[in-house]
N, C-alpha and C positions, 0 to 999 in steps of 0.2 A: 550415607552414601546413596547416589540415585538411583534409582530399581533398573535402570540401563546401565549402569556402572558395569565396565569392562576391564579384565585383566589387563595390563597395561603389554604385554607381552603376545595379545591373543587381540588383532585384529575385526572389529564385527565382519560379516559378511551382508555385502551388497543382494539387495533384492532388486528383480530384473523384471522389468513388461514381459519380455518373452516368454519369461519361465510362469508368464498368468493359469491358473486352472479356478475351473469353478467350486463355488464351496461346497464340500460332500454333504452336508446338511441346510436345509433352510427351515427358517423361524416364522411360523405363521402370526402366533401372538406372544408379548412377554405380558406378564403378571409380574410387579415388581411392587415390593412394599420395604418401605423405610422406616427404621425404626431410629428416630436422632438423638445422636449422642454425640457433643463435641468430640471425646476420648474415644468411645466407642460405639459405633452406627452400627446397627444389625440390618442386611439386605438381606430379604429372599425373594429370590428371584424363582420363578415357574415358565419356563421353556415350551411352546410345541412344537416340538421337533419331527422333520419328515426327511428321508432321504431325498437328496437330488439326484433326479433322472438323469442329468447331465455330466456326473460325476462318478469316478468308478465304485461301483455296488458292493467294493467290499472297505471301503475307507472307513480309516476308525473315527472319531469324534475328539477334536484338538479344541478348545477353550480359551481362549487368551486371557494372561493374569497375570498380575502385577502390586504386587504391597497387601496382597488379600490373607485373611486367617478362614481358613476354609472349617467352617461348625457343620455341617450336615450336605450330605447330598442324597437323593432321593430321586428313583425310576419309575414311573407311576405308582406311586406311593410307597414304594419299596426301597428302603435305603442301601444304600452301596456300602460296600467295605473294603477297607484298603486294597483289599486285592483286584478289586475291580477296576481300578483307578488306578492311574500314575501323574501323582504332581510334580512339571518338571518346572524347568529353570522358566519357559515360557509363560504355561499356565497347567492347563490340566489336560489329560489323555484317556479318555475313556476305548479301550479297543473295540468290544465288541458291544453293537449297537442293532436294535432293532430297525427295520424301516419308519417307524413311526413310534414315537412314546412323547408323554410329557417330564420333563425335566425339572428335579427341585435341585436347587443351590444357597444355600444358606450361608455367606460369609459374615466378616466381620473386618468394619474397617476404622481409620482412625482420622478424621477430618482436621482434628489442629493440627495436628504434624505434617502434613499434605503441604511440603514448602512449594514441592515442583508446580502448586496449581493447575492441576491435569488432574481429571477426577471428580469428587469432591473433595473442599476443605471450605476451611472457615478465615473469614474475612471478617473483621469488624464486629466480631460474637454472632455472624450470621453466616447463613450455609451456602455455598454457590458451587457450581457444578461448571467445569469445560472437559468436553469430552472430544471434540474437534483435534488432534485427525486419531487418538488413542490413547484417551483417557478413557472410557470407557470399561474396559480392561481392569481399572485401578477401580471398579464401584463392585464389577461381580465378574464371574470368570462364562467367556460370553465369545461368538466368533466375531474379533473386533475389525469386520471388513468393512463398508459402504454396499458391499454386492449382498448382504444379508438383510431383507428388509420385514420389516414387522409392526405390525398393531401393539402400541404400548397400552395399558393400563398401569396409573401409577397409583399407590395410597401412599400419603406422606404422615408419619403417626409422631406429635412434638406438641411441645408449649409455646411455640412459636406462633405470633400472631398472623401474620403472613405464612404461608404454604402454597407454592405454585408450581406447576408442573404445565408438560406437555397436553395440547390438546382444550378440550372441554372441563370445566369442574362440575363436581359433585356438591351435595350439600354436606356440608363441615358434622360430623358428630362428636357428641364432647363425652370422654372419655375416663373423666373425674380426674383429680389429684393435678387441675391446670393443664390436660394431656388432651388434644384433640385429634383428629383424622379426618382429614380427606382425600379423595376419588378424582383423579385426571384421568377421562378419559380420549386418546387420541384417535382418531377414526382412519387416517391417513398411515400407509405403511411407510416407513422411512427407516433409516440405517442407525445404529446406535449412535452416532458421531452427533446426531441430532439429539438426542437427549439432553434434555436439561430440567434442573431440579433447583428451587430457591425455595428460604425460609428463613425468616427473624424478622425481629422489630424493624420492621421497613414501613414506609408511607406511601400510599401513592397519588397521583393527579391520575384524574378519570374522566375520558374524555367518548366519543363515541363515533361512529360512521355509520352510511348508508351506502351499502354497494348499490352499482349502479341495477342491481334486478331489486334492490328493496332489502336485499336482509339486512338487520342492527347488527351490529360488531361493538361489541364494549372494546373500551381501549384503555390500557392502565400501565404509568410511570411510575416505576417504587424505586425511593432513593432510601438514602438515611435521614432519617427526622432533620429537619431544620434545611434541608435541601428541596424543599418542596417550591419554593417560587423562584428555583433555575431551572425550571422543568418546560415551560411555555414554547420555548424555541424547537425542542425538540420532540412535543408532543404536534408539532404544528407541523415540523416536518414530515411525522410520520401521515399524516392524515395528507399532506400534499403529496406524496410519494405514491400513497394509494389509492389516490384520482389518477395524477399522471400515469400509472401502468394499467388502469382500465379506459384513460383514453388513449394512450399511444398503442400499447399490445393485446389492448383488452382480456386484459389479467385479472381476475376478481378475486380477493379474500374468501379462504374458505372454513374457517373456524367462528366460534358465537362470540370468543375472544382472541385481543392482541395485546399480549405484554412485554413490556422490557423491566428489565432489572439491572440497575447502573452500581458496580462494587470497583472500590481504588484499588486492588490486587487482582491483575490480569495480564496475565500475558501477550494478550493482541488485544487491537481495538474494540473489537465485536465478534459476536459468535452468535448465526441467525437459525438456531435450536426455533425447531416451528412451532411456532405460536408462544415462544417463549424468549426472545433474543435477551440476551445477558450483553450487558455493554460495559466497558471501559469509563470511568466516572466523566474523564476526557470528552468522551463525545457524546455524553446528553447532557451535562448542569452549563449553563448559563445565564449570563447575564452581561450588561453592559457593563456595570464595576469593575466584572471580574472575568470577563470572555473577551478576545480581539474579536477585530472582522475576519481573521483566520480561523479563530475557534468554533465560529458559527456558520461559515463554511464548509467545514470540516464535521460538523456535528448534522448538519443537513446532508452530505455527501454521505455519509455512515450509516446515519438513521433508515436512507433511502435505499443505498447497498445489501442492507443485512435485510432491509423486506423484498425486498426485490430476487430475493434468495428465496421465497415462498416456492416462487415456480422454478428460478433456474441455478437448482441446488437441494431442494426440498422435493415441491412434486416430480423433479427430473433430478438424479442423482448422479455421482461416478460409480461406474463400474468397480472400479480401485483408480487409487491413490497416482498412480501417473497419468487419470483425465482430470489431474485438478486446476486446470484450467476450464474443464468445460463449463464450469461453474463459476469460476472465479474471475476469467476474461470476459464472460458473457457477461458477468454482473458487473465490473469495474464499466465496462463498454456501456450498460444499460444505465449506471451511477452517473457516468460523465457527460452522458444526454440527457437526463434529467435535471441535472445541475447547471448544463448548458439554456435549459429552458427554463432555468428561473432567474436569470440575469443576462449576462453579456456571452454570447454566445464564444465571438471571437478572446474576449479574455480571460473565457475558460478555458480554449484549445491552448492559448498558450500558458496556462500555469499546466497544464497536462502534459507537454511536449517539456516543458524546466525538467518535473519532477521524474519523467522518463527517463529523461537524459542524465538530470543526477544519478541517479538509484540503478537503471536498467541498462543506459548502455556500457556504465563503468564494470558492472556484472558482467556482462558480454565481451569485454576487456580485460577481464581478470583472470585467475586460475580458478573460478568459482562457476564460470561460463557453463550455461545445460539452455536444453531446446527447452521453448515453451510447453514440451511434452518429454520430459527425461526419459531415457532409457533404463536407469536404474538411478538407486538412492540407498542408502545406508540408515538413516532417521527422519521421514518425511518430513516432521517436524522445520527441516530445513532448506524445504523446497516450497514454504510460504514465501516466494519471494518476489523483488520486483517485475522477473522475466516471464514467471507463470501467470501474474497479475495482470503489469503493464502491459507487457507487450503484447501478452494474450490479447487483451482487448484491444492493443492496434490489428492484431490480426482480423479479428473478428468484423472491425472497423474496414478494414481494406476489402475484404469481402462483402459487406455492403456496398461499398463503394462499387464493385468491378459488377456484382449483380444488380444493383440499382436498389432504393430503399423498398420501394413496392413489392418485388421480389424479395425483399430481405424480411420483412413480414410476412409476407407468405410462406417462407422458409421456416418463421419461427412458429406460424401455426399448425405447419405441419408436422415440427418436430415433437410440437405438445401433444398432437395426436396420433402422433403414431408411438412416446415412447413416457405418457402419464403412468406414473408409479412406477416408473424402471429405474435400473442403475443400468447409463449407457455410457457407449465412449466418444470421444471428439469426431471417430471416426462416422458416427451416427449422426451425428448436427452437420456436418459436412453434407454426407449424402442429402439430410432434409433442403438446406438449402440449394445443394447442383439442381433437386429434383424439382423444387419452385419454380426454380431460374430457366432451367434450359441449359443452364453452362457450367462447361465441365470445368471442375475443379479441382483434381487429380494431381497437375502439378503444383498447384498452389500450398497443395497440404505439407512441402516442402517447408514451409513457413513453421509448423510444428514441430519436425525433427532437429532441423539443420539449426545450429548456433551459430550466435554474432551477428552484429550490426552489418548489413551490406553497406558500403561506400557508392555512389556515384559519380560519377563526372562527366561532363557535358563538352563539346566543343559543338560549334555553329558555322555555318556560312551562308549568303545570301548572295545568288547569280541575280545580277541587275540586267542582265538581258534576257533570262527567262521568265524572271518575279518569282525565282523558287527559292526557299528558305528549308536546308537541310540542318536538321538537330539529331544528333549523334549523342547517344546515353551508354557508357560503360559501366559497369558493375562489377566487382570484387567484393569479398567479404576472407577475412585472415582466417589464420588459424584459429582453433580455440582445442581446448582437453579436449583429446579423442577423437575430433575431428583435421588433420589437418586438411583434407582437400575438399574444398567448397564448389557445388554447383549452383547455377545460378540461378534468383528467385522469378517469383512473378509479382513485377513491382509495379502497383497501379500510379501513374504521376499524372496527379492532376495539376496543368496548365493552362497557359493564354501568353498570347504575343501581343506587346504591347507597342504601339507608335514611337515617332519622339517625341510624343509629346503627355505620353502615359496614358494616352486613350485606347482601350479595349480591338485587340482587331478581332474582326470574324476572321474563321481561317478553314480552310479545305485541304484534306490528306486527298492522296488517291484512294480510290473503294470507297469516299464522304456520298452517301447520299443525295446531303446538301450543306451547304458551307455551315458552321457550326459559331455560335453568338458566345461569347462567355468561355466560361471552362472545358476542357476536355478531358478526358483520360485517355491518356496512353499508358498501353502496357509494355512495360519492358521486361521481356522473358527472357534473353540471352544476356552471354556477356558483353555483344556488344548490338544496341538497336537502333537505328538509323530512321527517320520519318519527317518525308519529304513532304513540305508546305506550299501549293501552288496560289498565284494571284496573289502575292505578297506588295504590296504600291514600292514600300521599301526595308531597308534592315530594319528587321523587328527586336524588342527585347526580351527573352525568352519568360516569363514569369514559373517558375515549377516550384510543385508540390505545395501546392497551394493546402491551407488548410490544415498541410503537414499528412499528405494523402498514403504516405507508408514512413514507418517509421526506422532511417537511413541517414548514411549522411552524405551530403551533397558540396560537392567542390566544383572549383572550374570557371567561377565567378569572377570576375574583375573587380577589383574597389570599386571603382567609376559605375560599375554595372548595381554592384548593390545599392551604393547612396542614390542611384536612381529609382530603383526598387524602392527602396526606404521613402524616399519622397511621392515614388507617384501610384504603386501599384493599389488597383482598388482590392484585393484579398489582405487583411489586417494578418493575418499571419506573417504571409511572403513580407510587408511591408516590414511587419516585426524583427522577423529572423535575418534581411536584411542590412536591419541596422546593428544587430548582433552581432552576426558576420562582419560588418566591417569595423565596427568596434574591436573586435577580438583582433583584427588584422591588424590594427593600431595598434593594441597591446602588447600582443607580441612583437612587435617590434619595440617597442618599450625595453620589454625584456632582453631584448637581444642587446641592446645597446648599454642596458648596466651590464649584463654577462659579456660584452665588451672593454668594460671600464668607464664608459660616457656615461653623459648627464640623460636621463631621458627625457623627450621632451613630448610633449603631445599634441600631435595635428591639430594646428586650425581647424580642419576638417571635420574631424569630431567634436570640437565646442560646437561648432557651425550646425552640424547636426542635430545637437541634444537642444540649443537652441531655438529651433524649428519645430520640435516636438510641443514645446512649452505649450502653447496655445490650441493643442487638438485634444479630444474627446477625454476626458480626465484618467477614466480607468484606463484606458489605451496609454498615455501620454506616460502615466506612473510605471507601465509594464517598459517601455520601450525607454523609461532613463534610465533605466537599471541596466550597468555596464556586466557585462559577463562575467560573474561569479571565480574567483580564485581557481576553487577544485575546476570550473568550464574550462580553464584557461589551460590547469595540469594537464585536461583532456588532450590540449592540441599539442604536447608534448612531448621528445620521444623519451627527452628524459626532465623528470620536474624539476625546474628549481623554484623551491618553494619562496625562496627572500626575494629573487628577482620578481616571481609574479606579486608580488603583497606590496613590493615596495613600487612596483610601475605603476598597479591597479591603485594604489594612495597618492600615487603624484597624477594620473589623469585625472581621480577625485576631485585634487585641490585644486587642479587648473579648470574645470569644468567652474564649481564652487567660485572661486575667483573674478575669472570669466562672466558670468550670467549670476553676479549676486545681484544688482541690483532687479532684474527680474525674477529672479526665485524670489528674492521675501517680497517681491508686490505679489507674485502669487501664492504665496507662503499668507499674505495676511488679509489676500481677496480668497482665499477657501477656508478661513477657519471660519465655524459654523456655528451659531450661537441658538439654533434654533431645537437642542438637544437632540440626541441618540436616534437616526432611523438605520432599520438593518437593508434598505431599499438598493439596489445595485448602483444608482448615481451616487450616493451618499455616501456607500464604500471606495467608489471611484476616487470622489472628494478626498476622503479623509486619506488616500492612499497618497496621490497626487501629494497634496499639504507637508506628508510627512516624508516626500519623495525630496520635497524643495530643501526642508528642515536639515537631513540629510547630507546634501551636498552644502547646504551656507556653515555647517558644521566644519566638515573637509575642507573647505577654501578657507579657512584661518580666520574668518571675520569676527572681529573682536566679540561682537554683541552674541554671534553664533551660541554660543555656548552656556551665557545665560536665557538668552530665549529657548532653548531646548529643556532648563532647567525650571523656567517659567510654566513651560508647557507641562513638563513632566507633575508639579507643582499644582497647577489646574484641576487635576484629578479628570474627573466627566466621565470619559471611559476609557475601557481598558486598552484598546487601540491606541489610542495615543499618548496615555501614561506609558505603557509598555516601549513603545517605540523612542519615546525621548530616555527613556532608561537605559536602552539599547544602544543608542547614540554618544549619550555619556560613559557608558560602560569603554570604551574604546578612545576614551581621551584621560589623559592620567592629571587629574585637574581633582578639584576635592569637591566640587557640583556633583563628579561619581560615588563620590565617598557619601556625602551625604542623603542622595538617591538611594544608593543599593540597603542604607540604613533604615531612611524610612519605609522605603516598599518592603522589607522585612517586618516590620514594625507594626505597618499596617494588617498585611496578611500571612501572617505567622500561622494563623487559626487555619487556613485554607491551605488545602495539601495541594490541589489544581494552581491555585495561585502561585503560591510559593514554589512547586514545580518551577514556575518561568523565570524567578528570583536563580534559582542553581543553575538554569541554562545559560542566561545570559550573561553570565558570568564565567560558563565553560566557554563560552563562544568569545569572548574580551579578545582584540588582536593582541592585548599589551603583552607584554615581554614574562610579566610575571604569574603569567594564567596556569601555566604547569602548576606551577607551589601554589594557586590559590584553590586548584581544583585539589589536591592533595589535600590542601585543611579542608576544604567544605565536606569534602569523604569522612572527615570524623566529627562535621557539624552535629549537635545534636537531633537538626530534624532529618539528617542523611538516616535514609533507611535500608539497608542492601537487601531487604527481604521485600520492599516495594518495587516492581519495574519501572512503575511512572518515576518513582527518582532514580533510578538507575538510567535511565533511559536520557532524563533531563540532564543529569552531571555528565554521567561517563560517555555515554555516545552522544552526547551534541561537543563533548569534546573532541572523541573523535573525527568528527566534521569543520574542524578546526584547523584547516588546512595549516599555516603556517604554527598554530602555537603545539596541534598536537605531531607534527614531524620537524622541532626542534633538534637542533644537528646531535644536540649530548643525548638525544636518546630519552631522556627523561618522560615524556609523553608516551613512547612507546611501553617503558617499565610499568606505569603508572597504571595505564590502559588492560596490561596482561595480568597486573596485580587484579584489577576486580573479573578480571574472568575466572583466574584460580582460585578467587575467595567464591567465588557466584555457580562452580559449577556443582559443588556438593549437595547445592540445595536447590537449584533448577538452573538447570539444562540447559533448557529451551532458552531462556533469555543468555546466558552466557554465550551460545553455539552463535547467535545471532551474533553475537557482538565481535565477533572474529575479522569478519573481508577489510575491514580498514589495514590491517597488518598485513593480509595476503596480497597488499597493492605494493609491496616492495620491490617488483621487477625494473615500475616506473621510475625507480630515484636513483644518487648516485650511489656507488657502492660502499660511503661507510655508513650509508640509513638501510642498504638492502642488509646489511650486516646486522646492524641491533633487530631490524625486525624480524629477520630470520633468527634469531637467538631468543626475542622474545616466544614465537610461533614452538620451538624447540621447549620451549622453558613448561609451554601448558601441554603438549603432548608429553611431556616427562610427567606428568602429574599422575601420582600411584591415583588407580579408580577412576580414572577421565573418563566422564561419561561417552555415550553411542553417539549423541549428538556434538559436543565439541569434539571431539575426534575427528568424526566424518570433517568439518569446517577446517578443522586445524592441519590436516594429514593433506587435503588437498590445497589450502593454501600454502602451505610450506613446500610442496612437490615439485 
């Protein structure tokens, strides 16, 4: 049972921001020594403990504890006795406490059985630690807040050839009988959550840096033996990561070392433990055979994230657990300008505005909806999500924007110096930056509490006898839990008016200084903002939110107005999200005319469109043929019909396909690239573009389609494009699929990373019989339920399976609920996660809101459901 395992009768109670108080004790230094033992790890832990000034003077001493066998406790050297002590459900309770003593703790824990992976346990016969947001707890009995901060000393005592810890090392002494120890010492105070502790037969790649004042940083990749040459990509990121943050925010490394440690059983991607990031096997091993161009994006994007944590998360901490944004939006924000700077600028804004939209604004649409900063929460564990992430860091993002970037530097140097080694709250990086700026931003912090997407809408007119052009912006934002009534944000929209002829105008508000070249920002504060254009020659065409300058959504648009957008505007965004929008406007009308009864048919207009795309900037051109995603489409729904969007989106496909074959494969076979593998951003473009073309000549029926995708897949080269034509066949019931998915198994059977993508895209197959096939691959032999990365690769990419996983019998939903009741016994955390697909039943008709309300029923009936699926299940079901 999980150590949060709840009476099924006895609801958890909610913890609330309001009810914050500081901790009655703080921890100057821990003393921690490890004694490993798969079966049995003896920790003791030595405390120096001081009362807090801030806290009432007679508060007893509470310990948080979980799966611990408590062997000795000891008060400056004086051991305790039951009577001094009370062990409760929590952890431990000492009442009467001096203002100052050192503290001895001596448990006893057990690392193989650690399924939840919170804590330590064992991975692969080696030792690995996450302690992120309360594991910690599960290593010694300890105050498991962020607001307690302390000097670790670690000694790690094993036969382990590898032993790494926090901080600085010691010199290794050998112990006899194979048994060695060493001394991490960390110099930096940080919160336990940071902790982290590895050891076993690991290897690593060692690499080194020079910060820019001169000091060496050794640098070191530990993987498992034989993984040592997919290390390059992600040892190269790291070292780019930490130039870029010493020349953009002039951030420097402050330890003599930087390591990661890459284990296949983890809960989340990464976890940036300072000086020690422990990572997901996902985001460090690569290689061209066996990596996309997504995997190495994604591995650079992580790598950068988790060091970027140095400063904003490490040497600047949370207070508690509801500013976890301030750390998490700052650094997603500071990830996405980094990764912005190492390719295409614009075609990174828009995979960030996709992945938004997928993940954060459907959150924001769901019963699972909380502010960027929740008011309370039930299992934090379940507030790692897209709204504290993403949109954190659109907020952070619009606030640059409305202070300008100069000022937004300055905000950020001021925040490091006025709050190095603290645990602070959002409400503290707020004030740094108002105080940089000059401008006040009081109601902007609006954007923290308040939930849900704000909507826009625009209406225009143009007086041809004054030359004034008035743009009218309205704003609402819906309900969401606990909030029904919405006030209005402060929404920065950057724009430009464009001629007819798609040339740039300068444009003059009243109170303009001077007439203004390019973009501007307008802020729209109210629910309704009005901003008059004088010296206009003629009707202009509105270009807004260029860049995607708040993260909103935006109506009010004409067809006619976007396919102009789409064609002429110079911001690759607006020009993007243009041709999106009216796409989707096509679609849906698609839709409506099967949920009519009729044939759909698909605008000229849109072949005309995608046609025009063909020949512009590769990576651009591949982002902008890709028609609006299924689940996008549910978005625009009030109620989904999943057959109707799958079956439109496959007939605009073919006609597209159809239409522009003989142009796709001339450029289908003027980009394939014979000059081998560069990970260089054009080359990515290429191969995207290529496989953009592959694609659609697929869907348009063309006889040859289908073995050229087979050819391809065939080819091998890299993984990009094996992957992708597997992908392609997986969704044609042709026996090319059959003998694909055989050999890509065949091939990489030995690779758990690889073979990961074999079980996905195979959850992902549109065919008919993906239910039953996801069913057998659940008892494949290399299905593993104690792994996340295959759990994560079968069950939740089925999930996102729009049409196969909300099949009308239900079967998908049974399927789905089954591995969460098999998944919660033995972690939590990954089952709790896997819930919001089911709590999206509002949106569909009422005999799919039925099974999945019965599935939702089925896991809250579950004797022992953990604090975390609970929390998930009790409010999706609500």
């Amino acid at each position: 049972m999980p150590a949060d395992a709840i009476a099924t009768d006895v609801a958890p109670q909610e913890i609330r921001l309001a009810d914050y108080t500081p901790p009655p004790f703080l921890i100057d230094t821990v003393d921690l020594r490890f004694d490993l033992d798969e079966a049995a790890t003896t920790v003791v832990a030595s405390l120096s403990l001081r009362r807090n000034p801030a806290a009432p003077i007679d508060a007893a001493l509470h310990l948080d504890g979980e799966a611990l066998t408590l062997l000795r406790l000891a008060r400056d050297g004086t051991p305790l006795t039951e009577a001094d002590y009370h062990i409760v459900k929590s952890g431990l309770v000492i009442p009467d406490m001096p203002d100052a003593c050192t503290l001895q703790i001596e448990t006893r824990i057990a690392p193989a059985d650690n399924s939840e992976l919170s804590g330590l346990y064992v991975s692969g016969g080696n030792y690995f630690t996450q302690c992120e947001a309360q594991g910690f707890r599960r290593i010694t009995y300890f105050p498991d807040r962020p607001d307690v901060m302390s000097r670790y000393t670690t000694t790690i005592i094993s036969a382990c050839p590898v032993m790494l810890s926090n901080g600085n090392p010691g010199p290794i002494s050998d112990l006899g009988d194979h048994r060695r120890s060493v001394t991490w010492t960390d110099p930096h105070p940080k919160p336990c959550y940071l902790f982290a502790l590895v050891a076993g037969d690991l290897v690593s790649v060692k690499d080194h840096f020079t910060t820019r004042s001169g000091r060496p940083v050794e640098l070191g990749v530990y993987v498992r033996r034989g993984d040592e040459d997919r290390c390059a990509h992600a040892m190269h990121s790291l070292k780019t990561s930490m130039r870029w943050d010493e020349d953009v925010f002039g951030l420097e490394y402050d330890l003599d070392v930087f390591n990661i440690a890459a284990v296949s059983d983890f809960n989340m991607g990464a976890m940036e433990n300072k000086g020690l990031n422990v990572f997901n096997t996902k985001y460090v091993l690569a290689r061209p055979e066996t990596a996309t161009d997504t995997d190495y994006q994604g591995i650079e994007t992580v790598i950068a994230h988790e060091y970027f944590h140095n400063w904003t998360g490490n040497r600047v901490t949370c207070r508690d657990w509801f500013q976890l944004s301030l750390k998490e939006g700052l650094t997603v924000y500071r990830d996405q300008e980094f990764s912005a700077d190492q390719g295409s600028r614009s075609v990174k804004r828009i995979g960030d505005v996709r992945g938004l939209r997928a993940a954060q604004f459907r959150e924001d649409a769901g019963p699972l909806a909380h502010p960027v900063q929740p008011a309370s929460y039930m299992a934090i564990d379940n507030f790692y999500t897209a709204t504290v992430y993403n949109k954190g860091a659109e907020v952070i993002r619009m606030m640059a924007t409305i202070i300008g970037r100069p000022a937004f530097r300055r905000g950020m140097d001021l925040y490091f110096a006025r709050h190095d080694n603290q645990a602070v709250t959002i409400d503290d990086f707020v004030q740094a930056m108002q105080d940089a700026s000059g401008v006040d931003l009081q109601d902007f912090k609006l954007w923290y509490h308040q939930a849900g997407t704000p909507e826009i809408s625009v209406e225009d007119s143009y007086d041809t006898a004054t030359k004034r052009y008035t743009l009218t912006i309205r704003q609402t934002t819906k309900p969401t839990p606990g909030q029904p009534d919405k006030s209005p944000q402060v929404i920065p929209v950057a724009m430009g008016l464009l001629d007819g002829n798609g040339q740039q105008l300068t444009t003059s508000l009243q109170g303009d200084p001077e007439p203004v070249a390019g973009t501007r920002i307008l802020l729209a504060t109210q629910t309704e903002n009005s901003f008059e254009f004088t010296d206009v020659a003629s009707p202009p065409v509105p270009s807004l939110l260029r860049d995607f300058s708040a993260p909103v959504k935006l109506s009010g648009l004409t067809p006619d107005r976007l396919r102009f957008l789409a064609a002429h505007d110079s911001d690759p965004f607006v020009r993007w999200e243009s041709g999106q929008q009216f796409a989707a406007s096509v679609l849906l009308d698609m839709v409506a005319a099967i949920q009519a009864g009729r044939e759909p048919v698909t605008d000229p207009a849109l072949i005309e469109a995608m046609a025009s795309i063909l020949d512009q900037e590769a990576a651009f051109a591949a982002e902008a043929l890709a028609l609006p995603g299924e689940a996008s489409l549910a978005d625009k729904m009030a109620i989904v019909d999943v057959d109707a969007i799958h079956t439109a989106r496959d007939a605009a496909r073919a006609a597209i396909g159809q239409a522009l074959s003989r142009p796709l494969r001339a450029l289908y076979d003027k980009l394939t690239d014979s000059g081998g593998y560069t990970m260089d951003g054009a080359a990515i473009g290429r191969r995207s573009l290529r496989n953009a073309c592959l694609s659609y000549l697929v869907a348009g029926g063309d006889a040859q389609a289908v073995p050229l995708a087979k050819a391809q897949f065939d080819a091998g080269g890299n993984m990009t494009d094996v992957l992708t034509a597997l992908a392609i066949l997986s969704g044609e019931d042709c026996l090319q699929r059959v003998q694909a998915l055989d050999a890509f198994y065949q091939a990489w059977r030995g690779d758990p990373l690889v073979l990961d993508k074999w079980f996905a895209i195979q959850a992902l197959s549109p065919l008919p019989a993906t239910a039953q096939s996801v069913q057998e691959l659940k008892n494949h032999p290399d299905f593993d339920l104690r792994n996340p990365n295959r759990i994560r690769a079968l069950v939740s990419s089925f999930g996102a399976n729009q049409v196969r996983f909300h099949d009308r019998s239900g079967a998908g939903y049974s399927l789905y609920a089954d591995t969460i009741v098999q998944l919660d016994p033995t972690n939590s955390q990954v089952a709790a996660r896997m819930v919001s697909p089911l709590g999206q039943w509002r949106r569909f008709d009422t005999a799919r809101q039925t099974l999945m309300q019965a599935e939702l029923q089925r896991i809250l009936d579950l004797p022992g459901l953990s604090r975390n699926t609970f929390e998930m299940a009790s409010k999706s079901i609500a």
